[in-house]
Each structure stands twice: as structure tokens, then as C-alpha cells.
N, C-alpha and C positions, 0 to 999 in steps of 0.2 A: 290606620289604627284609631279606635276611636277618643274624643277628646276626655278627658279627665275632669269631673265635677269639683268647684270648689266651694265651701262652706265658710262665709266669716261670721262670726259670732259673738259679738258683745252681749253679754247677760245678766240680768242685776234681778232680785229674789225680793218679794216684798209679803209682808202679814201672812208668816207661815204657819203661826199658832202660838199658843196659849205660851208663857214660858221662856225661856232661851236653848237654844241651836248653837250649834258647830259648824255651816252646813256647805258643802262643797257638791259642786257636781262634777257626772261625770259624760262623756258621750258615747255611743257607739255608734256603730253602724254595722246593721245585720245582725245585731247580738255580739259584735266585738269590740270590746272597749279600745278607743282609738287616743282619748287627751281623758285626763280629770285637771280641774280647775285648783287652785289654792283653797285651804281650809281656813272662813271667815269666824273666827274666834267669837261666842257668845253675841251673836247678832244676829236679828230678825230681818232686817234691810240687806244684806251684802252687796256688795257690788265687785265683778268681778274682774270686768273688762279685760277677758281674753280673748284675742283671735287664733283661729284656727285655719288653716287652710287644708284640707283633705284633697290628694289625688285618689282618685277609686275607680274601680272599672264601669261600663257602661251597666252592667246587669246590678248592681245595689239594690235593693229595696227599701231599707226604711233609714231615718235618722231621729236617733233616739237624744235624748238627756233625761238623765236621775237625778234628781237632787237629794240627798244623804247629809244625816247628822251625826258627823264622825263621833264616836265614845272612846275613853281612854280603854275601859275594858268591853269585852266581848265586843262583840257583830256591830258593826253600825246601822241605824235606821235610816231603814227609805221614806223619805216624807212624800216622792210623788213625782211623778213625770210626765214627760210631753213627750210622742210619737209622732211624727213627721213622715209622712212616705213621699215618694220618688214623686210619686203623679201630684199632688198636693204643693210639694217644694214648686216643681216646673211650671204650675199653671200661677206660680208669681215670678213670671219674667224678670223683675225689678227688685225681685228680692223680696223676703217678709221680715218687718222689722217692725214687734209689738210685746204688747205682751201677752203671754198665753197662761191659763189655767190649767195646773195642776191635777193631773188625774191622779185614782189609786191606783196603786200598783196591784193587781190580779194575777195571781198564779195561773190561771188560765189562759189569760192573753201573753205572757211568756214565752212563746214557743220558738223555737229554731230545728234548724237540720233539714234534712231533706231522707227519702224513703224511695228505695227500688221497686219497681214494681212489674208486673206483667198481668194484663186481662185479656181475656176474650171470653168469646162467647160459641159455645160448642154443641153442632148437631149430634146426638148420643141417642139412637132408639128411638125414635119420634119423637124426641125429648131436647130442649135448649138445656145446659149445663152453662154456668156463670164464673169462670175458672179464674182463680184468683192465684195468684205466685208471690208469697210476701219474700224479697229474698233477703233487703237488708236493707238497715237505716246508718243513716251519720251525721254529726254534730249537732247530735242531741243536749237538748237544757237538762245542765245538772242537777238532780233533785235533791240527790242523800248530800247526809252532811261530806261523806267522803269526798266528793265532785265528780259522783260518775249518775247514775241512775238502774234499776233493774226494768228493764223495758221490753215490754208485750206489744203486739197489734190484736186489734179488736176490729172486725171487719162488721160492718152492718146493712143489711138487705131488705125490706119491705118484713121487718118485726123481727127480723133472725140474725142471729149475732154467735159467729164462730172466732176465737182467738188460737193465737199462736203460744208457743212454750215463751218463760221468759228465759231471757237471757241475766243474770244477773252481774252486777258492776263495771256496768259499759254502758257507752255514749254511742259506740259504732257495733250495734249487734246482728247476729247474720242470722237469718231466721230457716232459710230457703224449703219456705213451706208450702203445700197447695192448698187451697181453699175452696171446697165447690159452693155453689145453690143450683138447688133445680128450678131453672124457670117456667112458673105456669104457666098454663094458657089464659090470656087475656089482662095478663098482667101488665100493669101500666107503666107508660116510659117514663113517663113522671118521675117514678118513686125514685131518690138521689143512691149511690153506691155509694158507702164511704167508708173509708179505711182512719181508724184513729191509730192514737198509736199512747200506751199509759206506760204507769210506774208503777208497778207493783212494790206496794209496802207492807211488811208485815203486820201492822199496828194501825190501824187508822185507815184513811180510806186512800183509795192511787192518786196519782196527780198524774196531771193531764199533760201531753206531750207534743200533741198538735194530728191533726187531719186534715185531709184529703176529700173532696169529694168529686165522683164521677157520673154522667148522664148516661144511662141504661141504654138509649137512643144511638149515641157516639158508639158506645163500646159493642153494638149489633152490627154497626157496618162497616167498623175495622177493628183488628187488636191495637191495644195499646201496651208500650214497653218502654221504662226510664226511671227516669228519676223524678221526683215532685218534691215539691217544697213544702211542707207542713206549714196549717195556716192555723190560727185559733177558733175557737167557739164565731160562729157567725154574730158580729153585734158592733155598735162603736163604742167604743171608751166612753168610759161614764166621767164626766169632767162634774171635778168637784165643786165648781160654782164658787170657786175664789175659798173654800174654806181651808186648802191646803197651802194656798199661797200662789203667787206666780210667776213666770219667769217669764225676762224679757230678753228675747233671742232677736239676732239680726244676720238671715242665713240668707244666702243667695248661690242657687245653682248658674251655672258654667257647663254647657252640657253641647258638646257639636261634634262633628264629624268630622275627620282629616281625611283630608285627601293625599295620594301621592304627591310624592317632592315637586313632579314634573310641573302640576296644575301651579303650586305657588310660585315658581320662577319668574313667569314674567313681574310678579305684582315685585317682588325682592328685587327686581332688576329698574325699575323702574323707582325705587327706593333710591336706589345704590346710585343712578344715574344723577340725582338731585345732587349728593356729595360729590360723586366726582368728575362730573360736566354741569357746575353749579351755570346761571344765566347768566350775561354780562351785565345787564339792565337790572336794576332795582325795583323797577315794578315789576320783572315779569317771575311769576308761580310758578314754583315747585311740585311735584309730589307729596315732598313735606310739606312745603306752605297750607297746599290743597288737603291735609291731612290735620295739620293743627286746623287751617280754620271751620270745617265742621265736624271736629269731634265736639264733644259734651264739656267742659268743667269737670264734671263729676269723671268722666273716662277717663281723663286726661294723663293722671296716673298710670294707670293699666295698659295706653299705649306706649308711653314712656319707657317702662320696661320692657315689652315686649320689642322694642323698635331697638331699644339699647343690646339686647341678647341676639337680637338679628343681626347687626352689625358687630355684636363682638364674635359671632361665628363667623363674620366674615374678613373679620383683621381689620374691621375697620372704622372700630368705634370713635376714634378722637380722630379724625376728618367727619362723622358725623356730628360731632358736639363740638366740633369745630365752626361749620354749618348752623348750628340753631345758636350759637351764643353767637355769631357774627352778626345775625339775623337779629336779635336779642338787643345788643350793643345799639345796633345803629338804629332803632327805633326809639333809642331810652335819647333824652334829651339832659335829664337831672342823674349824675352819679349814685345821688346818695336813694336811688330808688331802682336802680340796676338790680334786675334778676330776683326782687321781693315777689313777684308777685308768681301768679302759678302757669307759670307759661309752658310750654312744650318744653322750652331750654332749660328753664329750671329744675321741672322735673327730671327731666332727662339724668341732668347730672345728680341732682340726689337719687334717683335708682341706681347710676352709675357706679355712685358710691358704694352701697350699698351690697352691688351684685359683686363689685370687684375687691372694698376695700374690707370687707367685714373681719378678715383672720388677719388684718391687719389692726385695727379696732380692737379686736378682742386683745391681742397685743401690747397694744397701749394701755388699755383701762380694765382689764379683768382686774388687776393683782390688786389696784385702788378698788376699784368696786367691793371686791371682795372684803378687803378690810375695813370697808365702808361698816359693813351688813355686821359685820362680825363682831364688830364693837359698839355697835349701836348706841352710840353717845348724846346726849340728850341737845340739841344746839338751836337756838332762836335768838333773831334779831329784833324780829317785832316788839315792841311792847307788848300791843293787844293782844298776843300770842302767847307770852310767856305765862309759864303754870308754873307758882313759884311750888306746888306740889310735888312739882319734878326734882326738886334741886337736892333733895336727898340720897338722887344717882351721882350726883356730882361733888358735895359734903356729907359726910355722915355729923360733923359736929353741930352744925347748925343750919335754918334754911339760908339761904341768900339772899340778897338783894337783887332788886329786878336789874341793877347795875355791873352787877358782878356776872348775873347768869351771860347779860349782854358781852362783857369781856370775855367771859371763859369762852363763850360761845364762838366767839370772835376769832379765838389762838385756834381751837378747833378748826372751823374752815379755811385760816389762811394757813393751817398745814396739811389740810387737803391738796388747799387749791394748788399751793407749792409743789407737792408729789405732782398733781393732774398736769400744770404747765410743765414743768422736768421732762415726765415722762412725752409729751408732745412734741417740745421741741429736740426732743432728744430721739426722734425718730425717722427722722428723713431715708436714712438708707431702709429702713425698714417697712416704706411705703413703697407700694407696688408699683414697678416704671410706667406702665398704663397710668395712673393715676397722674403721678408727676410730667406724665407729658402732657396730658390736658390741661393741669393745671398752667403748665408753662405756655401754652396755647391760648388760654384766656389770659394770662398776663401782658402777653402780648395785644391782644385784638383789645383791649382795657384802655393800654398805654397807648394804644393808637387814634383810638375813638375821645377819650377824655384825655391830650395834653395839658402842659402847663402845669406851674408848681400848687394855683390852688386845688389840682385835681389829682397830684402825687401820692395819695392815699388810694387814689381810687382800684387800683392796682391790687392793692393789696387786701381792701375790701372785699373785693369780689371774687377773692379765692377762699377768702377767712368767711366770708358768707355762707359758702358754702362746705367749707372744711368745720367750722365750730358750731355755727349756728345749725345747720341741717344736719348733721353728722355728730360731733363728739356732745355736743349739747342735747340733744333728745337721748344719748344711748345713755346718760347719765343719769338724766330723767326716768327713763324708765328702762333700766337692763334689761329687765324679761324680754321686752320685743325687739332686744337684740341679741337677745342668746347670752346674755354675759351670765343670767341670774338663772334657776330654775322657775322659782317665784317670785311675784311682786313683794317690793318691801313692804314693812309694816308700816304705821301713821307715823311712826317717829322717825324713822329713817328715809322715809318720804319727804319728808320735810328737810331733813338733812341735804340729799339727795334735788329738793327743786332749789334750795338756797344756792346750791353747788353749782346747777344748769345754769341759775342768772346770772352768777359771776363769769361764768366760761361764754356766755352770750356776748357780756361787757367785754370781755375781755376782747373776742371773735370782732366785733366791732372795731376795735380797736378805740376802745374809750371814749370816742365820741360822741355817745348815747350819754354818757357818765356823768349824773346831776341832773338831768333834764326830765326823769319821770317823777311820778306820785310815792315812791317808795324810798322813802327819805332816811330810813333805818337800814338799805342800805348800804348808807355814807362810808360807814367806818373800813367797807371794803374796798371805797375807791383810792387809796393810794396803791393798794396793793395790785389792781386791777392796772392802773396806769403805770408801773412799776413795770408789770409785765409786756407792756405792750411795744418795746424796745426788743425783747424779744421774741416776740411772736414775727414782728417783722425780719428779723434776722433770719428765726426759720422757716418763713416762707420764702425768702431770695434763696435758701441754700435749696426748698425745696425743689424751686424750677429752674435750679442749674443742674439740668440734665446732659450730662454727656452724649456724643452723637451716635456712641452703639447702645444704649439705652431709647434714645427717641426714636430708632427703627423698629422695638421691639412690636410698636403697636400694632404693625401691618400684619403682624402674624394672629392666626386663628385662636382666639382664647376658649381655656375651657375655667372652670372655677378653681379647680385644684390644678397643680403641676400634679402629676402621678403617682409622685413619690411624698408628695406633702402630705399631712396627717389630713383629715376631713373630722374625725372625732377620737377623743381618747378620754380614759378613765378608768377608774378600778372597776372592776369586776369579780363573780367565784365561778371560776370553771372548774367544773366538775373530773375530779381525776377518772382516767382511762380504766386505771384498775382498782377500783373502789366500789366493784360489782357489788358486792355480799358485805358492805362498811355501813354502818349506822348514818342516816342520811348529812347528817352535821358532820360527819368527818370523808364525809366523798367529796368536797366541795374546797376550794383551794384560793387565796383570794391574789389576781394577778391585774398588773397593769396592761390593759389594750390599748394597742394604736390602729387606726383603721385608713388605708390610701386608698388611691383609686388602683393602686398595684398589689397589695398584702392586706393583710391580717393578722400582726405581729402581737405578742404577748410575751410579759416580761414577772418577776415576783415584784418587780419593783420600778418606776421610770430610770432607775441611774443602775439596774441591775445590765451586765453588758451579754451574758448570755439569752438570746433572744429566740423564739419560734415562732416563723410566718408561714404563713399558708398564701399562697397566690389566690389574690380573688378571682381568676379565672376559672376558676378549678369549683368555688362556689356553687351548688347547683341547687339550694333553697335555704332560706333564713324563712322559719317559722314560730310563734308560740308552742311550748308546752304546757301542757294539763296537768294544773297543782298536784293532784292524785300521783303521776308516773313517781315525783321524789316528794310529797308530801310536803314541799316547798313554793311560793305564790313567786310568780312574776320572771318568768324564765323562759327561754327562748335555747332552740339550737337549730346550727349551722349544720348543713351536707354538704360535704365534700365528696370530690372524685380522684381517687388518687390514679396514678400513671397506669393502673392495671386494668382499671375501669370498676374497680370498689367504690362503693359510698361507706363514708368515714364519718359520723356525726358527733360532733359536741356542745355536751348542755353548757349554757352558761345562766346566770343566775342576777337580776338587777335588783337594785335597790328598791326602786316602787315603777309604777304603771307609766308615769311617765318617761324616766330613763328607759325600760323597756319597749315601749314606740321609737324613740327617739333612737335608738340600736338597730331594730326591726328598719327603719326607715332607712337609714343612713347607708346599713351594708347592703341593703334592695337597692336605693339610687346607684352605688358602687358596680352592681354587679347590672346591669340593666341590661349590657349590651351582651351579657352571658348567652352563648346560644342552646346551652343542654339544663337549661331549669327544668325541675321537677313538676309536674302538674299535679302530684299529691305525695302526699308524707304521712310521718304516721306522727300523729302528737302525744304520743306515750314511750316509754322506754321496753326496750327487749328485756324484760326479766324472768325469771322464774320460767325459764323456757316457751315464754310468750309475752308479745306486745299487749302493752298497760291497759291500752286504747279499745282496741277491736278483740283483742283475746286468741288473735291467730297463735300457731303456733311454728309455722314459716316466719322464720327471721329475714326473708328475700320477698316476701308477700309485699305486692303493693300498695303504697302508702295508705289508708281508709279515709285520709279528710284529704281537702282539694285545696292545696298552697295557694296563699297570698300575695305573690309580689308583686300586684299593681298596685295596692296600699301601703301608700305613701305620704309623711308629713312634709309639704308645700313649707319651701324657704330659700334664702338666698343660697345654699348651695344645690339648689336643681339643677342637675346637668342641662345645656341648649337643647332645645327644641324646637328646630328652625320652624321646623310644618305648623306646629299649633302656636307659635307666635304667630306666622304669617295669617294664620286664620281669624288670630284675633282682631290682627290690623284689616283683613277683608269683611272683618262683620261690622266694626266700625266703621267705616267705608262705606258700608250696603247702607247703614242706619242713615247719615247725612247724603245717600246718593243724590235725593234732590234738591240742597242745598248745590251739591257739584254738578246737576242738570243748568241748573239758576247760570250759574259761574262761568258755565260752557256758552251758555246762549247769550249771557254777557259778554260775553270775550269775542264770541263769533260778529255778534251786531257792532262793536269793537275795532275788528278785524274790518269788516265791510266800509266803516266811514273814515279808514287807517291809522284809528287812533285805541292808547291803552284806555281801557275802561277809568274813571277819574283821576285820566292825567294827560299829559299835551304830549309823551311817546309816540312817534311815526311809526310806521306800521314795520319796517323791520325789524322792531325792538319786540314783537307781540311773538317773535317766531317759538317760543320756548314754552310760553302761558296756556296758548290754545291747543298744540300736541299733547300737553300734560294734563290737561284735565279732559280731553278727548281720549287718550288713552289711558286714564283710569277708570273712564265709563269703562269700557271696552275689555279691561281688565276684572271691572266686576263683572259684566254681562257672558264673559267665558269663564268663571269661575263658579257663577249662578246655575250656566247650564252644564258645568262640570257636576255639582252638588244633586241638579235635579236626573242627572243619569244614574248618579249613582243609589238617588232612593228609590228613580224608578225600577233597578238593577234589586234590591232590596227587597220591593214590592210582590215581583214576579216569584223571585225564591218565598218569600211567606204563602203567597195565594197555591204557586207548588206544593209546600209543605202543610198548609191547608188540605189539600186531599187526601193527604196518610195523615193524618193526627199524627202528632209527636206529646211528649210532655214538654214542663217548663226546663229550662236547664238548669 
């Protein structure tokens, strides 16, 4: 299966024009909006800093961003976009990370869908005939205000131009027409065939829909029959020269090949053997070892998690981070510098967090967050900071003293902080036993490594390092990128919100940070900070007194969800059943959904008890709907297959563009392993005795557009993926191989004079060091010529498929 592209994107907007903006963007890919960004209020600068991760199929084409100036009323304006294709992304390995200029937006370069076709070329009476079959187009760009288009094709030949009827208000029209020319004698191969494809408008002149074109050459010595992709006017984007403004994107494809299970096993076996036939010698290397020490800095991350999801599908995560914090430990000499810095182990355990603790997190700190945001209360320590312009949110009689703002400000965050510790240490049973057995695992190899009473903290350090400071202390910081928020806060709740992180940092510390920096205002939180820290210790002892049928759970296979756990839940309007012929505002019903890796339950209400699930098994495609079918924006439905073998489909209805992905995505990862998904759907409704979409008039007609379910938003609940994790960890591996050539012919010259490479080990101690980095060559070198069989395999079938032309797919 091939591997899944990923796109990060930090973006910030600069000298858009004349005036002030609203301006947000948004992205797609292919013509399909995938993320829109937050709306930056009355600013020409924004900054937006969101990431995105897209899973998408191998075949993509382009990757777009709009930048738009939301309006209270009417239409929002396009100020200007950046187009990115496939080939352009990939030929920057390393990512492009700049700024780009603003082009105009051009109805002509617009285009999407793809168009059926059939040509040849026909001996007729001493005569060549040029027979053309327009039979039908799909996922055409919407022109009319409705959201559909009236769409003709226009064929054109060496000056001669015959069209088709139109179809009118459709995006999927079926034309099934023939087309001749008679070819002359001497007529050149040169001259191009092309097929356009318009909008017929009553008023004004067509818009352009996209074309096709074909070599007169090709189509004489074979027919051609399929599908093509409509492309725009031949030309490149006219880039405005900086006078629309710019964006600065930071995208980077992820683009490879997976092999079967069979090929990664040894590389995963030879992982697996590091944890659980560690060395007995201290000097002698691991697999791991050999993997931290020549990956990158910069990877470092990216193998962290992927080596943490490998070993948590194989039961056997905390004996691996068991391993790298033992490792960890007995290197560090000074406590108070344990696991700061960005090692393998570190990371490790903050993706661990991450991947395992996050619906534990959202647990703890939604319902504060939330009321964070919702009260947005004006609060500052600093002096240099405070605006006594503000203080009017906080007295209406009079302004305040920068004394008073500092008190008020004061009572505010210590009854923050008060909920955020409560809610912390009031959660032990509700931290995942995975979690708690690591934790209690590093408390241990802690206590082991740093005795004695002046290093009795240290223990506790280096859980709370990890537990506050990497963990509850950023998600506070910035919700969005943990899911707690939709969007980033504003400037003042920002500031609320970092005031908050540095206390919970102090705190995580356990106060002995407390007085010793630059930031002396602050003071006034450090009794409350120290206050706490009596407690914090309390519930980290209770955290890693784990019972003994809790610390066996880790052995077993993790997946992110139990199966019957929610994964996403929220209100929703699902369209009633029988609301066929009801005015569109009263076909629509607003209900509470829960979504597991088992159901698809719906309720009028979360505490309502009468319930309706559907088995996600039974799921056989989650797609978009076309605003037009219910004259409603931002809607999606599900098909289902009930026991008889009917498909049963319901609309359901979100709030904006992003809850909409965020759905689309969620019940796609859910349903992944479904084996009878649909390969097309109809993205209109059956009404007026035919679908919205294509205009068929078979309610049983197949689907006319071609379902989505490899498009997917990238996040901590991605189901494992042993094969493309292990892939990641062998491309990391290919990159440093001769870093591990170097290491080998060390250890072998090593071997020969019986001693470890810079150390006085006799040569029985080397027995562990030199197999392992011998057979990880060996592990690359049969994974290398696994890859090159397979494109050679690739190669033959194109050069095949080269002698019959085919179209694009």
C-alpha cells in the first residue's frame, strides 16, 4: 500500500494591501478543501501558525492555499493564492519553508473533474474519420451561483470546432455523444486534438471548465478510452510581484512506498531484540543505540514516535522506554539535568504521552480550558505590560491602579491554578495504566541511579518533567495543538493562558526553579506555587503505586482507543428520514453523536437514554455533500449496508469546514479496516425522482463521483501502522548508513586487536556490538533490494502499458 504524504504548515501573511483585512486561509488539495486557518481580525500581518498533517493517496495532484478576507455580509473576497503541485512539493526533499507570492485568482485556471472519453481513428471509404465519444464528465467546478454548472464540450480540430448539447445544472453530465472529422490528406500530426469542456450562460459569456488535449500521431496507432483529467489554459500563474502580499508556508512531502509485512520483520525483530536481550556490557550497541546515534537532531522526533507505535503494537512499549531511560539515566551524571535535553529517551516518552495519554488530557483540562476562553478576563503581572486601558473590563466606576490590576489579576490566576492542580492531582485513576507503569518504571531506575537524601527529589523530577512540563504545560499553552480548542486564542487570553503554563512549569519542577529567574513579577505566585508542591508529590507516589494486574497490562497489544471508547463526540443536524418534501430548515434535526471504533450512536441529547447505533462495520463510505442537493453548506453523509444488502444513507450537517474534516476524518480512520467500501457515491440527494448530482433517474445507478477514504487528518489518534512506521525507521537508517559502515569497520578493527573501540573491554564483551551493527547493514541491503524489485516490477507494467496507451486515472 502505498505510503501517505504529509504536509506541515506554518503560515504567516505580510503587505496585503491598501486598507485592513479579516484574512484567513484556506487549503485544499485537488479542489477539495481539507483545513481553513482562524480568522485574523483587522490585520495585514497575521500570523497563523497552524500545522496540518494530510494523509492522501499516492495519485494527488496539486496543493493549494486561498487566502480570503472574511465579510460580515455577502461572499468573502479572495485576495490571492499559492498553487503547489506534486512534482514541485517532491523535488524539495527537505521541505520548502519561505515565502511565496500571491497570485490572482483566474477563473480560468480553476478547473477540476475529469471527462470520459473514447477516440480513434477510422478507415471509412478511402477516407480517415476522427471519431470522438464524449460520453460524460465529473467533479466539475461550480460556476452558477446555485453550485452546480450548465456544461457542454467543445471539441476542436485543425480550425473546426463541433460541440455537444448542454446539460444544464450539473457538475456530473452525461453527454454520450459522437463526434466526427474527416481527416485530410496530408494533414499534419502536429495539429493538437482537444477536447474543452464550458458553462453555458445565458447572459454574458461561458466559463471555462478545463481541457484535454491529444496527439493526432498517438490516436492513429491506437484508440484511446477513459477518463482524463481536465487541465487549464496552457500557461503559468501570473504571480503578482509581492503586490497581493505573501504567504509563508512550511510544507514538506513524505511520499514512499510500503512493502509487505514480511520484508519489515526482520528490521522490527531486530528492534524488539535490543529490549528484550538487552547487552550485559555497557559499552556494547544496540540497534537502538545504533539508531539514536546516527539519526539527525532534527528526525529525532519522527523516529520517536514511530518506534513508540511499533512497540506499542507489539505490547511492548514500557520495556522499550524502559531501555532508553536506563540508557538515559546512567549517562546523566548531574540530576538536575536528567532527560532536559532532546534525546531518543526524551522524546520517546513525550510522543508516548502523547500517542497514549491525550483522552486522558483532554479529561483533565478541557472543562478549565474551556472556561478559560469563555471568560476571557483581562489578567497581567508585568508592569511593562499592563494597559491600564483595559481596566474598564474589570471596573466600570473607575480606571484602576496598576496595583489593583496586579491584585485582581493575581485572585484570577490563583483560581485558575487552584481548578488546573485539583483537577491533576485528582486524577490518578484516570490515567491510563500504560502510562502509570512507565511512570513507575522511571521512578524506579531514578531512585536507583541518584541515591541519597540530597537527590530525594530526583525521583520525582523526572516524572513531573515529564508529566507537566512536556505534557500539561504546552497543552495549556497552546490548546489547538492538542485538540482541546478549535482555534487559537485571542491576544488576551494568550497571555492568560502563558501566565498559566509558567506557573504549572514551577509548579512541575517542583519549585526549585522558584526566585531564580529574570521574571520577578512573578513573585506574588510563588507561595501558591510552593504551596502546591506538597501535593504534587503526593500524587505522583499514588500515581506509580500500580497494582500487579494493572502493570501486566502493558504486555498486551495497544491500540488508541478501547473499541467501545468514544474517539469523537458532538452535536450535530441529521437530516430526518422522512422529511423528503419538508422545507429544507425543517428536514434537519439537531442530535448528539458519539463515534467508537464499534458504533455510531446518536442521541437528542448527551443524557438523553433512548439511543441509535449503527455498527461501523456495516459503514461502506463517509463522503461530502454538494451545498445544492439541500441548499445547506458544509455536510457530509454516511452509507450504510443493512443485513439485506441495501445501502441506507444519512445526511448529516456541521457547523463550519473544519468540524466537517474533522468527522470525515475520524469515522474514515474508524472504518479503515471495512472490507466493502464504496469506490463512488453520488454526492447529491435522490429527489424529485432523480439524483441532484448527475440527474440520473435510477435511484440504484452508480455512485457518479469517486469516494475519498484515503483523505485523512494526521493526529494522535491514527490507528498503528506497523509497515509505514517500520519504513520510516529504514529510511532513517539508509540516510546515516555510512555513519553505520564507519561504526562497523570500527568495531571489526576493534574486534581484531580484542579490544571495545575507546575502552579496555576484552573481546568477549564486543560479542553484541559487532552482530548488531552487521546486521543492520544487512537489514538495509535486503530491504534496498526488496524496494528495487519492486520498482523494477513497476517499471515493466508502465513500459507494458506504454504500448496500448491508456489515459490518466
Amino acid at each position: 500500500m502505498p505510503g501517505s504524504p504529509t504536509f506541515r504548515k506554518d503560515e504567516q501573511l505580510k503587505q496585503l494591501r491598501s486598507g485592513t483585512s479579516d484574512p484567513y486561509c484556506i487549503i485544499k488539495v485537488d479542489n477539495e478543501v481539507v483545513a481553513r486557518t482562524a480568522t485574523v481580525w483587522k490585520n495585514l500581518n497575521p500570523f497563523w501558525g497552524e500545522e496540518y498533517t494530510l494523509h492522501l493517496p499516492m495519485g494527488f495532484h496539486n496543493l493549494s492555499f486561498y487566502v480570503l478576507d472574511e465579510d460580515t455580509i455577502g461572499h468573502d473576497d479572495v485576495i490571492g493564492k499559492i498553487s503547489l503541485s506534486k512534482g514541485f512539493i517532491s523535488s524539495h526533499p527537505r521541505g520548502i519553508d519561505s515565502w511565496l507570492n500571491l497570485s490572482r485568482v483566474d477563473p480560468n485556471e480553476e478547473v477540476q473533474g475529469e471527462i470520459s472519453l473514447e477516440l480513434q481513428v477510422l478507415e471509412e471509404a478511402q477516407k480517415q474519420v476522427l471519431c470522438c465519444h464524449v460520453i460524460e464528465a465529473r467533479d466539475l467546478a461550480p460556476r452558477d451561483i446555485s453550485g452546480t454548472s450548465d456544461p457542454f464540450a467543445r471539441v476542436l480540430w485543425n480550425g473546426q470546432v463541433l460541440e455537444t448539447a448542454i446539460i444544464k445544472k450539473t457538475r456530473f453530465p452525461h453527454w454520450d455523444e459522437l463526434l466526427e472529422f474527416v481527416l485530410e490528406e496530408g494533414t499534419a500530426g502536429e495539429t493538437p486534438f482537444v477536447v474543452e469542456v464550458w458553462d453555458w450562460d445565458m447572459v454574458g459569456k461561458n466559463d471555462f471548465l478545463g481541457r484535454v488535449e491529444f496527439s493526432l500521431d498517438v490516436l492513429q496507432k491506437a484508440p484511446l478510452k477513459g477518463w482524463y483529467r481536465l487541465l487549464p489554459f496552457p500557461g503559468a500563474e501570473e504571480d503578482a510581484g509581492g503586490k497581493l502580499g505573501a504567504l509563508r508556508l512550511r510544507v514538506q512531502l513524505a511520499e514512499d512506498r510500503i512493502l509487505p509485512s514480511k520484508y519489515y520483520q526482520p528490521l522490527i525483530d531486530l528492534l524488539v531484540e535490543s529490549v528484550l536481550c538487552p547487552p550485559e556490557g555497557k559499552e556494547e550497541l544496540t540497534a537502538l543505540d545504533l539508531l539514536e546515534e546516527i539519526c539527525s537532531v532534527d528526525s529525532r522526533q519522527d523516529v520517536a514516535t514511530k518506534l513508540v507505535k511499533i512497540f506499542l503494537g507489539q505490547g511492548l512499549v514500557v520495556p522499550l522506554l524502559d531501555y532508553l531511560n536506563a540508557g538515559e539515566a546512567s549517562r546523566t551524571t548531574d540530576p538536575n539535568t536528567l532527560f532536559r535535553s532532546n534525546s531518543l529517551a526524551s522524546k520517546s516518552m513525550e510522543q508516548f504521552m502523547k500517542v497514549v495519554g491525550m483522552p486522558y488530557l483532554h479529561d483533565v483540562l478541557k472543562a478549565i480550558i474551556n472556561r478559560i476562553f469563555e471568560e476571557k478576563k483581562y489578567v497581567e503581572l508585568d508592569p511593562c505590560k499592563i494597559e491600564l486601558s483595559r481596566t474598564r473590563r474589570i471596573s466600570f466606576k473607575s480606571s484602576l491602579s496598576e496595583a489593583r490590576i496586579q491584585e485582581s489579576s493575581l485572585e484570577v490566576l490563583k483560581g485558575y491554578l487552584r481548578d488546573i492542580v485539583e483537577a491533576i492531582v485528582g486524577s490518578v485513576e484516570r490515567c491510563p495504566p500504560t502510562m502509570r507503569v512507565s511512570f513507575k518504571h522511571l521512578h524506579k531506575q531514578v531512585e536507583k541511579c541518584f541515591p541519597g537524601m540530597e537527590n530525594q527529589d530526583a525521583k520525582y523530577v523526572a516524572i513531573s518533567g515529564f508529566l507537566f512540563l512536556r505534557f500539561f504545560a504546552p497543552a495549556i499553552l497552546t490548546p489547538k495543538l492538542f485538540s482541546l480548542r478549535e482555534q487559537h486564542a485571542d491576544t488576551q487570553t494568550s497571555r492568560t493562558l502563558l501566565l498559566l503554563a509558567k506557573a504549572v512549569q514551577s509548579i512541575g519542577n517542583l519549585g526549585l526553579q522558584v526566585g531564580r529567574g529574570k521574571e520577578q513579577w512573578m513573585e506574588p505566585l510563588h507561595p501558591f506555587i510552593l504551596a502546591s508542591v506538597g501535593q504534587v508529590k503526593d500524587f505522583l507516589d499514588r500515581l506509580v503505586d500500580v497494582e500487579a494486574e494493572n502493570e501486566g497490562r502493558e504486555k498486551e497489544p495497544w491500540a488508541p482507543f478501547h473499541p467501545s471508547a468514544t474517539i469523537k463526540e458532538g452535536y450535530l443536524n441529521k437530516r430526518r428520514a422522512d422529511g423528503l418534501h419538508l422545507v429544507s430548515r425543517f428536514t434537519f434535526k439537531k442530535r448528539y453523536f458519539w463515534l467508537s471504533n464499534e458504533t455510531l450512536t446518536y442521541a437528542k441529547s448527551p443524557e438523553w437514554q433512548v439511543r441509535t447505533s449503527i455498527p461501523v462495520q456495516r459503514i461502506c463510505a463517509v463522503e461530502r455533500v454538494d451545498e445544492n442537493a439541500f441548499q445547506q453548506p458544509h455536510m457530509m453523509q454516511i452509507t450504510t449496508r443493512d443485513n439485506g444488502g441495501q445501502l441506507l444513507t444519512m445526511y448529516i450537517q456541521c457547523k463550519n469546514v473544519n468540524e466537517l474534516n474533522q468527522w470525515l476524518s475520524a469515522v474514515r480512520k474508524a472504518t479503515i479496516s471495512n472490507e466493502w467500501m464504496l469506490p463512488f457515491c453520488h454526492p447529491g440527494t435522490f429527489r424529485g425522482n432523480r439524483w441532484t448530482c448527475c440527474l440520473q433517474t435510477d435511484r440504484a445507478v452508480r455512485g457518479c463521483s469517486r469516494t475519498h477514504s484515503a483523505v485523512t487528518l494526521g493526529d494522535w489518534s491514527d490507528p498503528l501502522d506497523p509497515d509505514t512506521e517500520a519504513q520510516v525507521i529504514y529510511r532513517q537508517l539508509l540516510l546515516g548508513r555510512d555513519k553505520l559502515r564507519e561504526k562497523c569497520v570500527e568495531l571489526s578493527r576493534a574486534a581484531a586487536t580484542g579490544m571495545e573501540p575507546g575502552h579496555g573491554a576484552p573481546q568477549d564483551t564486543r560479542a553484541r556490538s559487532r552482530p548488531a551493527a552487521a546486521r543492520l547493514l544487512e537489514v538495509l541491503q535486503d530491504l534496498e533490494c526488496a524496494h528495487r524489485a519492486f520498482e523494477d516490477q513497476e517499471q515493466e507494467e508502465e513500459e507494458a502499458a506504454a504500448a496500448q496507451p491508456v489515459p490518466c486515472p
